[in-house]
C-alpha positions in Angstrom: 6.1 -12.3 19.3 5.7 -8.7 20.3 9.0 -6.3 21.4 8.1 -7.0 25.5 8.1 -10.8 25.1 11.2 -10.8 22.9 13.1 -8.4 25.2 12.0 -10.9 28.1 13.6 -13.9 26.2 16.9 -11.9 25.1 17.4 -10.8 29.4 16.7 -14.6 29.8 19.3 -16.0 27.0 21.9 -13.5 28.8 21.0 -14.6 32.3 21.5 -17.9 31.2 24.9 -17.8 29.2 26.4 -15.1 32.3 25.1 -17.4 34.5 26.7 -20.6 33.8 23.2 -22.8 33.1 23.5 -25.4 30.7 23.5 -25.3 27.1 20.6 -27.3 26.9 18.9 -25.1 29.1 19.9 -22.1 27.0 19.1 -24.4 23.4 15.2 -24.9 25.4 15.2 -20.8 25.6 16.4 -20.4 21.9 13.7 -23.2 20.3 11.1 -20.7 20.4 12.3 -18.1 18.7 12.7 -20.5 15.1 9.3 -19.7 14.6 9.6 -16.2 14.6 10.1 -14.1 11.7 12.5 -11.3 12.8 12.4 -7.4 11.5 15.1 -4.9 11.4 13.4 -2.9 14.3 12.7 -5.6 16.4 15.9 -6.7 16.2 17.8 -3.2 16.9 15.4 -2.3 19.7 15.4 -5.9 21.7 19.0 -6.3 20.8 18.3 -10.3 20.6 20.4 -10.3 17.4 23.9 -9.6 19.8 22.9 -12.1 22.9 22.0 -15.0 20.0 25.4 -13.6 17.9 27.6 -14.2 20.6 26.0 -17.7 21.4 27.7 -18.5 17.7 31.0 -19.4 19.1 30.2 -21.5 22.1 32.0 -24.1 22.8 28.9 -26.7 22.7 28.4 -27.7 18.9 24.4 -28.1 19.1 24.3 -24.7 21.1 26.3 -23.2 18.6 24.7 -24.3 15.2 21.0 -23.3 16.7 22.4 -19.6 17.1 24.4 -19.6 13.5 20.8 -21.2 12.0 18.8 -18.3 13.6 21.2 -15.7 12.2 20.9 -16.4 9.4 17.5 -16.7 9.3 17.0 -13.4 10.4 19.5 -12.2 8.4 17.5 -13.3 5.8 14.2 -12.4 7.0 15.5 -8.8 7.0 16.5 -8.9 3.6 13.4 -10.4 2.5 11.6 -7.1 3.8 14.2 -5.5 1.4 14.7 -2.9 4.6 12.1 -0.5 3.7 10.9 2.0 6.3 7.0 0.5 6.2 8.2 -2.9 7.2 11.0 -2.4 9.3 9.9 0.9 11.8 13.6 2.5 10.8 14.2 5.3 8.3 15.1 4.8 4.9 18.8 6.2 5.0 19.6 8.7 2.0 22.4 8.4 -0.5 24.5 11.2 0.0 27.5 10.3 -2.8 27.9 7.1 -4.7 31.4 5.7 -4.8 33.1 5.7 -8.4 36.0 3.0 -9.7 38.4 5.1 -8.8 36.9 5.4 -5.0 36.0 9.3 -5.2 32.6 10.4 -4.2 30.3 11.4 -7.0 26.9 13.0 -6.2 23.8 11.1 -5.9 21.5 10.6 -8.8 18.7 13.3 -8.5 21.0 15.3 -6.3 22.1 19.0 -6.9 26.0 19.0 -7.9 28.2 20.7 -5.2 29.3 24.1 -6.4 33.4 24.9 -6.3 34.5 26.6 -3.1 34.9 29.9 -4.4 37.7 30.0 -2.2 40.0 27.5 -3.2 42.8 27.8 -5.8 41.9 26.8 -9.0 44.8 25.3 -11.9 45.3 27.8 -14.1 46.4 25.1 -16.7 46.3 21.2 -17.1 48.6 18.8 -17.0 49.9 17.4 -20.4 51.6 14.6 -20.2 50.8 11.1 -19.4 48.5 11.4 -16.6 48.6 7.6 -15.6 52.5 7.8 -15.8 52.4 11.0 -12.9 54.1 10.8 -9.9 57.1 12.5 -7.9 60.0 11.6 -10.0 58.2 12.8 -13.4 56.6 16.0 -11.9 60.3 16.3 -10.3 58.6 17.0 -7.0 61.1 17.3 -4.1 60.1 14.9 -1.2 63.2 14.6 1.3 61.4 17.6 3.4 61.9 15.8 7.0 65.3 14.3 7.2 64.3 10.8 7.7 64.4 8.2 4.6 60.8 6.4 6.4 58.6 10.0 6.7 60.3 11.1 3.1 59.0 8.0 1.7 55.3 8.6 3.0 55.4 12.3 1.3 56.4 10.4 -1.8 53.5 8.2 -1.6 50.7 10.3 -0.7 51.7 12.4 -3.4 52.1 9.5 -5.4 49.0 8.7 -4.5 47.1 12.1 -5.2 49.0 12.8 -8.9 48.3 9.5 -10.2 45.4 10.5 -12.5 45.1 14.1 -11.9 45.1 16.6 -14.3 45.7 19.6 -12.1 49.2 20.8 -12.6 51.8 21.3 -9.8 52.1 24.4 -7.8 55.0 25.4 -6.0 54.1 25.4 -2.3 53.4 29.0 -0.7 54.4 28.3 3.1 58.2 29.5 3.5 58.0 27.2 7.1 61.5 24.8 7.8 61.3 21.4 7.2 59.8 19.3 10.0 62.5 18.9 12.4 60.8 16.6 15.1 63.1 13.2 15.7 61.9 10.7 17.7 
């Protein structure tokens, strides 16, 4: 099936299911497309995938397990191209940053290493304690800034959050601004 026919059946399937017809009516416009072996582009461009996806949760059982069974068909017919470019019509995306264990972003293989901001404080020492043991109470961080015990407890875990591991020791903050103030 080329992208005009397929587009054709996907306005048909959507006529059908907006316009109340039958589901067998709807199951005789799906039979068809069991034969076909479904790509990536196709799929994006005639938007067939969403019309048969939604047909997944209708109430009609036989209706329903014909659109689940051509899902994942062409779920796997996609993978089965592996995605490429050649055999799919869309661009190979490019890795940008890999994600680590710890869920920072690392640079892609072959890629150039960001340089520092030049910019940007840099720790003039490290930390030397336990670094897996870091958090407000040991780095005796002060985090009742706001007044109220809920917000105070969020400053505590996002820094919590961003000492945990880090060896970058703690600087004293440089704005001399009031504490937030705003009470709902």
């Amino acid at each position: 099936m080329d992208a005009k026919s397929l587009e054709e059946r996907g306005r048909q399937i959507h006529k059908a299911t907006t316009g109340g017809d039958t589901p067998q009516t709807i199951i005789t416009l799906l039979e068809p497309l069991k034969n076909w072996t479904a790509t990536e582009k196709l799929l994006r461009q005639t938007k067939l995938g969403v019309f048969v996806n939604k047909l997944r949760q209708n109430q009609d059982k036989q209706l329903a397990g014909l659109a689940t069974q051509l899902v994942n068909k062409w779920k796997s017919d996609v993978k089965k191209t592996g995605g490429n470019s050649a055999a799919t019509g869309s661009p190979a995306p490019t890795p940008k940053a890999s994600a680590t264990t710890n869920g920072s972003a690392s640079p892609a293989p072959g890629s150039a290493t960001p340089k520092q901001d030049s910019a940007a404080p840099k720790s003039k020492s490290k930390y030397s304690g336990d670094k897996e043991k870091r958090n407000a109470g040991t780095d005796k961080v002060n985090t009742a800034i706001t007044g109220n015990a809920t917000r105070d407890a969020c400053v505590k875990l996002m820094y919590d959050g961003l000492a945990f591991g880090s060896e970058d020791c703690k600087t004293p903050p440089t704005a001399t601004s009031p504490p937030f103030t705003n009470k709902y």
